[in-house]
Each structure stands twice: as C-alpha cells, then as structure tokens.
N, C-alpha and C positions, 0 to 999 in steps of 0.2 A: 639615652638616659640609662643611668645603672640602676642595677638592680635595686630594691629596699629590703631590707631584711630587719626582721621584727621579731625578737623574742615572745613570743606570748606571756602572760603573767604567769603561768603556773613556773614558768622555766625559772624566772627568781625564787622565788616561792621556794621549789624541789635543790636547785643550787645552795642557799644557805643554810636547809635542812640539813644538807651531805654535808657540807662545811662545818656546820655544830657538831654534826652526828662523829665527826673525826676527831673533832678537836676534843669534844668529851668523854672518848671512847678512848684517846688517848692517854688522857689524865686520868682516867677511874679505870682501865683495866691495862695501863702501862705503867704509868710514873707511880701512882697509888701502889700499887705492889711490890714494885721494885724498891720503892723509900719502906716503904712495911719490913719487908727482909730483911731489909739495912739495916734499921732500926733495931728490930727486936730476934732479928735470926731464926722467927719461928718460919717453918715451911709451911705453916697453912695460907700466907700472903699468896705463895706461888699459884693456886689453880685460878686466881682470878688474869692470870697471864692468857689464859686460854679463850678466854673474852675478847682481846685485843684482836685477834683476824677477823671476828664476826663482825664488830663493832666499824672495823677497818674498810671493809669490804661492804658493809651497809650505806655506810656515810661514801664511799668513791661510787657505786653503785645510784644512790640517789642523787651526786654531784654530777656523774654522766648524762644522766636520764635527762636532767634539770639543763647543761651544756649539749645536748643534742636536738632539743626542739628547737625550732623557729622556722618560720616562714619567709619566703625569697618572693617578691612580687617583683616579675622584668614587664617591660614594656607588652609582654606577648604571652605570657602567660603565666602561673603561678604554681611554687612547688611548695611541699613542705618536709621535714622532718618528723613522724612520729617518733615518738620519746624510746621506743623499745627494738623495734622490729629494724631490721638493715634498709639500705635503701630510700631513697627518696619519692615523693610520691609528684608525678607533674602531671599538669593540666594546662592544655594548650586554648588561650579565651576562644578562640574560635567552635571548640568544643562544647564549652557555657551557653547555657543558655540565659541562665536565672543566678544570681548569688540571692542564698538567703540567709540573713543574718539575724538571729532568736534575739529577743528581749527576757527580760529576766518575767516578766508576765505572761511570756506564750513560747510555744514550741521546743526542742529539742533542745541542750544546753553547749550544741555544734555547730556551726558554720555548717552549710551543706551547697553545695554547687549541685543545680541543677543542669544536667547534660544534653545533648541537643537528641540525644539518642533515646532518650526516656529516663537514664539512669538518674539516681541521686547518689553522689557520693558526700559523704563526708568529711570536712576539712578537720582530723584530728589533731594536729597542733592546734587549733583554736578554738579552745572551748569557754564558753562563759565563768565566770571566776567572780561570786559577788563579795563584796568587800562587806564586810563584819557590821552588823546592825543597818544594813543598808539595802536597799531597794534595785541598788543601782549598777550596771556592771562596771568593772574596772578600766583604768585608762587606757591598758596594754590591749586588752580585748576592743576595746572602741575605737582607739587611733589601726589599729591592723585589721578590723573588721571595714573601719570609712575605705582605708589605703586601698582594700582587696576588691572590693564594690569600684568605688572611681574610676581603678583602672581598669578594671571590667567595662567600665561605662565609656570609658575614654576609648576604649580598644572596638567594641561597639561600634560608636559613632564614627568614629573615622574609616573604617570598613565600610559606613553604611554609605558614605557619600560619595566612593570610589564607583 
C-alpha cells in the first residue's frame, strides 16, 4: 500500500495567505509606484519600492510554511513535516502505544502519540483548526486524524495475531 499523505487544513489556509500576500504586495508596493512615477515624475512614488522585498518575502515565506506541512501515513508507521524547523519527524507504530485525537471540547488542540516508552509526543502538522461560528473541527483535521488512528489500529491488530 502507498503511502497517504495529507495536508492538514492550516497548510491551505497559510498557502493562499502567501499567494495574496504576493500578489498584493506586488501591485501596492511595485506596479503602484512605478505607474505613480510615470505618471507624474514626482520621486516621492519611489520609497514605496522599498516595501516590495518585505512584502515579497512575507507572502513566499508564508507560501513555504503553508507547502511544507503535511503528514505521510505508510502502512508501518507515520511522519510528518513541521511548518518551520528542517527535517521530518518519524514514528515507527510499533513505538505507539495510544493515538490521541482532541475534540474541539477537551484536551490540547494537537494530535499527540502516546509512546510505548512513557513519552508523549506531539503530532505538530496536525492540529485542530475550527471553522468560523462552529463547534466543529474541519474536514482536513478529521479525515487525517480517522487515516492516523486506523492505521495505527490496523498495524496493532495485525501484529497482534502473528
């Protein structure tokens, strides 16, 4: 079976913030200034040029972040991508003991794998994300929270009959 891999919701989310954040940062501190000039040849359009790399680098900066989360569930164990820090983080099920998965009425607003070793780790790609006037967590957190459990449970029981 291959792998599944699942963006979590915030990874949209953070993606077309970076893609706005570009594309308006373009037109208000690039094309805005430069027709300003054109137009009336005063030099006070130019310091707003100085705006275009912050702007620039804001919006690719949050389209990275946003293109670098997601979560890989293989038949054998589960890794993920946090949004900042290098590297990937794996966890082998054998290692699981517990997956626990928050509701938006109790506990931590992370996924957290419990470890056979005592640890709790933290699944930081996947954290709860509630949709606007609502109660209820989002679809990307719910379909990759069941997928993460499953084959936790699948991996479980098949181990457990050998």
């Amino acid at each position: 079976m291959p792998p599944l891999v699942f963006p979590p919701g915030k990874t949209t989310r953070f993606r077309w913030i970076g893609a706005g954040l570009l594309v308006i940062g373009a037109v208000v501190f690039g094309i805005v200034p430069v027709l300003g000039f054109a137009l009336t040849r005063s030099p006070s359009a130019i310091p707003l040029l100085l705006g275009l790399p912050v702007a620039l680098l804001a919006g690719a900066g949050l389209w990275l972040v946003g293109t670098r989360r997601r979560i890989e569930i293989s038949p054998d164990q589960v890794t993920w991508s946090p949004p900042v820090r290098g590297g990937d983080d794996r966890v082998p099920f054998a290692q699981i003991r517990h997956v626990e998965v928050p509701t938006t009425a109790r506990g931590p607003n992370t996924v957290t794998l419990h470890l056979l070793d005592g640890r709790v780790l933290p699944v930081s790609a996947l954290t709860i994300t509630l949709a606007q006037a609502s109660n209820y967590a989002d679809a990307h957190y719910q379909e990759t929270a069941y997928a993460l459990t499953s084959a936790h449970e699948a991996w479980s029981a098949h181990h457990r009959t050998r």
